[in-house]
N, C-alpha and C positions, 0 to 999 in steps of 0.2 A: 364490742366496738369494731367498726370498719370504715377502710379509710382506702379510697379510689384516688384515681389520679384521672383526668381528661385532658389532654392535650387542646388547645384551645389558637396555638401557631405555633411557627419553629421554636419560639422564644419563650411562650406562655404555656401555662398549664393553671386549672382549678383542681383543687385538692377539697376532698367532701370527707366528711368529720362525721361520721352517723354511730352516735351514742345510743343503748337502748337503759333501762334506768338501773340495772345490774351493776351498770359501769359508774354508774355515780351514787346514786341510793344510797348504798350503806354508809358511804363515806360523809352524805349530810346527817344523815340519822344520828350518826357516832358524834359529830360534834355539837348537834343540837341538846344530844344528853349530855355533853359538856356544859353548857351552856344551862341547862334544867340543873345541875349540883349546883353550876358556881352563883346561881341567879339568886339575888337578895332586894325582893321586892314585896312594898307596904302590904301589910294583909296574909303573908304566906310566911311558916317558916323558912329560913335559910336551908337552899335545895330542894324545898318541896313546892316547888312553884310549878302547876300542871305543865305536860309535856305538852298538851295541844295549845296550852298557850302560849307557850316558847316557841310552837312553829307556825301559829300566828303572826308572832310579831317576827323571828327570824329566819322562816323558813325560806322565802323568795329570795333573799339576800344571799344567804350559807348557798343555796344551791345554783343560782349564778356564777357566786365566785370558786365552786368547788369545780360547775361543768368548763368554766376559763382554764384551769389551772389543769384537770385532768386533759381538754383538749392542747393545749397548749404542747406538755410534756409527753404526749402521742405524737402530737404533729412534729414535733422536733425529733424523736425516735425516729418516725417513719422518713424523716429528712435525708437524718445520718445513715439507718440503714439500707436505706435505696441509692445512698452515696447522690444525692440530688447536690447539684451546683447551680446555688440560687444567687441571686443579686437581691442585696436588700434583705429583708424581711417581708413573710406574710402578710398578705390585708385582706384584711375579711372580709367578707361581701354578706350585707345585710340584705336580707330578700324580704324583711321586717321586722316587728317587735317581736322577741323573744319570748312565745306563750310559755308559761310554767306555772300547771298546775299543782303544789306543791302536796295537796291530797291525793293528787291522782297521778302521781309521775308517769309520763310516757317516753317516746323517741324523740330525740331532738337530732338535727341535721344541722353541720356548719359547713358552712363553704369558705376558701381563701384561695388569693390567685398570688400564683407566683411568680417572678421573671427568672431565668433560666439563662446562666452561663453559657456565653456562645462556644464553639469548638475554635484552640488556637493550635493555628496550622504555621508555625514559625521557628525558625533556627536563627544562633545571633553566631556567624562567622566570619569571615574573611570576604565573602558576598556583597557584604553592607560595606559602603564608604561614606565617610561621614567628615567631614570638614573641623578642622582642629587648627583654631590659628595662635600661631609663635608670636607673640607680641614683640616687637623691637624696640630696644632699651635705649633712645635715640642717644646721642652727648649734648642736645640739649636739655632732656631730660635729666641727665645726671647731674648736668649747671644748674638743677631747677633744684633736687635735693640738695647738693650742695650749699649752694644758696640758704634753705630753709637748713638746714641742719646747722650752719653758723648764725645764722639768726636767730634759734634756738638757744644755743650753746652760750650766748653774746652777754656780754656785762656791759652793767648802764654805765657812764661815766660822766662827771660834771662837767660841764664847756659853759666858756662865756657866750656867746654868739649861736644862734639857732641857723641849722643852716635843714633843708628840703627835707630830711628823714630822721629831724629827732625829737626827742617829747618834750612837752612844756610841761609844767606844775605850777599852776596858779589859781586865781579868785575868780569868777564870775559874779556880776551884778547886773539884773538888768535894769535898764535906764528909759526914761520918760522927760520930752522936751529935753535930751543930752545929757540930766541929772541922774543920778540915781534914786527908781521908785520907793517913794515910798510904801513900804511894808512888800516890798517887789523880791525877786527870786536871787536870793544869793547861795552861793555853793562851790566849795574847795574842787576842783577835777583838774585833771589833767588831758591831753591834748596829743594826738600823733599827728605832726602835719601833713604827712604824707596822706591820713583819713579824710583831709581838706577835699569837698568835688569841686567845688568852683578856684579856679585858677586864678584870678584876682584875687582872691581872699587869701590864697595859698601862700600866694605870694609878700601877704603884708605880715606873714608870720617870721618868714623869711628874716632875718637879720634881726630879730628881736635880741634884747636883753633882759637882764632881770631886773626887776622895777620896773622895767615898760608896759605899757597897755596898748592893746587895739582893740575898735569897736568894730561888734560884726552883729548879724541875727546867726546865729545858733543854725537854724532849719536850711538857710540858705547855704548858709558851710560846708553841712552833712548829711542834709537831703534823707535821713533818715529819723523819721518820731520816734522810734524803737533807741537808736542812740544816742538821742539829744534828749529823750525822759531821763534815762539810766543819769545821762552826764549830767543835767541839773537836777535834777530828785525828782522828777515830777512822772506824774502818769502820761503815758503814751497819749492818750488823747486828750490831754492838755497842749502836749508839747506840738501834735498835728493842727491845734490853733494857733500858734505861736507867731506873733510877727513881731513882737518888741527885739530892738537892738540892745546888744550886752557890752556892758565894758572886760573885756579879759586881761588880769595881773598879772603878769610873769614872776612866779616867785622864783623857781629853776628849770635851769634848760639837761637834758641830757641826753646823752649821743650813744648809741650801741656799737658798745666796741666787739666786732667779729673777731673767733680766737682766728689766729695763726695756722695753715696747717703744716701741721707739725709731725714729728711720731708722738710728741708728749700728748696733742690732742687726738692723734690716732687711738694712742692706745686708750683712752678715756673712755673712747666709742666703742673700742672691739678688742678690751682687754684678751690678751694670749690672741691675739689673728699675728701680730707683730709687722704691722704693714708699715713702711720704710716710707714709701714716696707717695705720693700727692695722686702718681698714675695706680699703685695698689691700691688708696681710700677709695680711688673713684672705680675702679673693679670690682669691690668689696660693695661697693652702693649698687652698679650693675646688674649683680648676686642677688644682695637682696630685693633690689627691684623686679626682677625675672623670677624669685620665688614667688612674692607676693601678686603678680599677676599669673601665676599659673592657676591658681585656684580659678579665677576668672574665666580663662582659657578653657577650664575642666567644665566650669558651670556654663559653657557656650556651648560646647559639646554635649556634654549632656544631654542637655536640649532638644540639641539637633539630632541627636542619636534618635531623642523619646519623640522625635516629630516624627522621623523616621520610619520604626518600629510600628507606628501607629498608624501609619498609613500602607506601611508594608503588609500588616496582617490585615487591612481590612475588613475590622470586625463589624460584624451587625448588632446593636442591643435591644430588649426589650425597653423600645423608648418610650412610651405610651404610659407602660408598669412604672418604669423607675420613676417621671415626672409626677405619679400620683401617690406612689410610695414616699420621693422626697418632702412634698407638701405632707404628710399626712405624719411622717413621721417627728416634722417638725412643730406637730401642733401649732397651728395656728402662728407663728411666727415668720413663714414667709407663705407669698400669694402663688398658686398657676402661673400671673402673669412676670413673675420673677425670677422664676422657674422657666420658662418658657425665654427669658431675654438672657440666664447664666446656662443652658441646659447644654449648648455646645461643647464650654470651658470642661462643664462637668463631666460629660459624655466622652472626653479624651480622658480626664482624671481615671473615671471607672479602667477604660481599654488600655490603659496603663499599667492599670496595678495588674490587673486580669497578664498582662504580659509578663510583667516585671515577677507576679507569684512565676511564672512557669519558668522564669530564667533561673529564678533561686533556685526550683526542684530542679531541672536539670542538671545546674551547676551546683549543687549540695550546699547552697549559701546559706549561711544561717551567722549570726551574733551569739558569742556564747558569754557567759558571765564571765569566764577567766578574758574574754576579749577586751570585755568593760572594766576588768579590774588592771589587764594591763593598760590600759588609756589612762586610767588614774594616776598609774607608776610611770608612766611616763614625764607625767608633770612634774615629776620630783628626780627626775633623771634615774632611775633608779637601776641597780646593775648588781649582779650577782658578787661585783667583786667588792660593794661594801661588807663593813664589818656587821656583825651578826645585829647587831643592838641598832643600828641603823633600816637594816633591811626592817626589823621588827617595828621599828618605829611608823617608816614606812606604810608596813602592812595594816597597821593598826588605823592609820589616820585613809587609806583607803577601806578598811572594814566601817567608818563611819560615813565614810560616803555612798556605799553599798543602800544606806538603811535611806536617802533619799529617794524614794521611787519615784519623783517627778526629773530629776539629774539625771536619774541614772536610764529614765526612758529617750530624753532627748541623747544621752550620750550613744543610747541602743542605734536611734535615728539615724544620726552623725554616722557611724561606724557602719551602718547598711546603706547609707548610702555611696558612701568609700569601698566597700565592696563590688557595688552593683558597677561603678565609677571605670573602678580599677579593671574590672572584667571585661566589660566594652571595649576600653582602650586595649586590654590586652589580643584581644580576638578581632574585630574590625579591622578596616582600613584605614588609616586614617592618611585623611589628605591632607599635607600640612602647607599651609598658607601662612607668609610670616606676612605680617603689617603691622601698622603702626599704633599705635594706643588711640590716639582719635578714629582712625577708622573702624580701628576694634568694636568701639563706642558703638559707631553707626553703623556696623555692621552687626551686634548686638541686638539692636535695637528694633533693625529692620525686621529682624527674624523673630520677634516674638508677636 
């Protein structure tokens, strides 16, 4: 066997595959007399069915897939040991139909073109500045949790008198010429008036009691088919026909009572924090608002980083290879012309990883399993100074999450990405820009 290489541009190269029948021959021969023992056909005893008949019927077949698999496992040898840094996979190049005389074995010749790793010429230091914004935790923003956090928290209580933000529980009937229809939509729900769009309407809910009724249409109230099915039982596209007026029962009114704050409801929220006053709850909210948008923050950057890096190295690819390699590899399930309208998105994905592998070597990054099995023990708080039967417990119920290999790849993901994250940040510049959470938004946004 021998196996060239021709250079074809900076990017490309065809790789020629020249078998002569030495290299494959015996090894069809060997399993065609497999195939003559195990063969059990009418007319012959068991095993003695002629050998030129067996390579009759299976000789073009065995020696097809025996010349794939012996080129195949060459081609990837001579991959490895020429240390070749390809993109993709090989595509063969058919120069036609594959003669094979199986009387008469000759030479056979394959050809495959490859795309070829461009050279990256790039260091991630202190050089690169990259924009990282501090989100500001405004005090309306914490009137906004606040707010939701005791309306959360809140208990319903009964009231005579409905007044702008609290619920009904009563009857629906709808009605025909002011009666109620017959064989027409009746159904128990209840009502938040404040869900009311129309403001006249809102309004007649206003001062109700119980036993009273007011007639409305349903759709006109709530402007929504999706919650006006749900509320009378009906399918969404009934309820977007919907123009009959309903009569609504008041059975009960209830009011949500927001807790107090308190330490007693402090400490409910954030047992052991021991937050005293009203200005620690809203500190404490602050905190956790400035945690939970730092991820955010992290995934801006990122970004910007990878927009970065990617236009810093300005890599060349074989792009011609890869758009005919992507089609091909995807059998038939996407088009050229699909390829050709995603191939930019894709084009950065490649020059990415292609970076991002040379940051890991550089920086000796890697995920190791003791990394993913601390990630596990984290969830369970876990700490040398529990008691022995604890830790063991512990370890055990992470030893069964070990045996998820679909968990335990996205947790690999997770934690290289946190890596890749952490390292950027720590070596860059980072330009820190505080703004606001809407601007955040649109500044997000613009940049993708």
């Amino acid at each position: 066997m021998n196996i060239t290489r021709e250079d074809t541009g900076t990017l490309n190269a065809v790789l020629k595959v020249e078998l002569n029948p030495a290299d494959y021959q015996g090894k069809v021969e060997k399993i065609l007399k497999d195939y003559q023992h195990k063969a059990n056909m009418p007319g012959f005893r068991p095993g003695k069915v002629p050998y030129s008949m067996i390579k009759r019927m299976y000789g073009a077949a065995v020696t097809a897939d025996e010349l794939n698999k012996t080129v195949s496992e060459n081609l990837n040898s001579y991959i490895t040991e020429n240390k070749l840094e390809i993109l993709g996979s090989p595509i063969a190049i058919n120069d036609g139909p594959l003669d094979l005389d199986v009387n008469e074995p000759g030479d056979v010749t394959f050809k495959f073109e490859i795309g070829l790793q461009p050279e990256i010429n790039i260091e991630v230091n202190s050089s690169l500045t990259v924009d990282y914004y501090n989100i500001i935790i405004s005090d309306e923003m914490v009137d906004h949790y606040v707010d939701d956090i005791r309306k959360r928290h809140g208990k319903q209580v009964p009231v005579d008198v409905a007044e702008a933000t609290d619920r009904l529980s009563g009857s629906f009937a709808e009605l025909e010429n002011g009666e109620p229809k017959e064989n027409g939509i009746k159904k128990d729900a209840s009502i938040l008036i404040e869900a009311v769009k129309d403001e006249a309407l809102k309004n007649q809910f206003i001062g109700l009691t119980a036993g009273t009724s007011v007639v409305f249409n349903p759709m006109k109230a709530f402007e929504n088919a999706v919650e006006v099915g749900a509320m009378l039982g009906i399918e969404t596209e009934k309820a977007e026909l919907l123009t009959s007026d309903f009569s609504y029962t008041v059975n009960e009114i209830t009011h949500q009572e927001e807790p107090e704050l308190n330490e007693e409801f402090f400490a409910l929220l954030y047992p052991g924090d021991e937050l005293k006053t009203v200005e620690d709850f809203r500190e404490r909210i602050r905190k956790d608002a400035a945690s939970s948008f730092e991820h955010e923050s992290d995934r801006a950057f990122l970004d910007k980083a990878i927009k970065q890096l990617i236009e810093q190295a300005n890599l060349e690819l074989p792009d011609s290879f890869l758009k005919r390699w992507i089609v091909n590899s995807n059998e038939g399930k996407i088009t050229t012309e699909q390829v050709d309208a995603e191939y930019e998105h894709y084009a950065n994905s490649v020059k990415w990883q292609l970076i991002e592998n040379k940051i890991m070597v550089a920086n000796d990054i890697k995920v190791t399993e003791e990394d993913i099995r601390s990630h596990y023990r984290s969830m369970f708080r876990f700490s040398e100074d529990m008691d022995e039967n604890t830790r063991n417990q512990i370890e055990g119920i992470v030893d069964s999450f070990m045996k998820n290999t679909e968990e335990v790849r996205k947790i690999n993901d997770q934690l290289h990405d946190k890596k890749i994250l952490d390292l950027l940040k720590s070596v860059v510049t980072l330009n820190l820009k505080e703004v606001s959470y809407e601007d955040f938004i649109k500044l997000a946004t613009d940049n993708k």
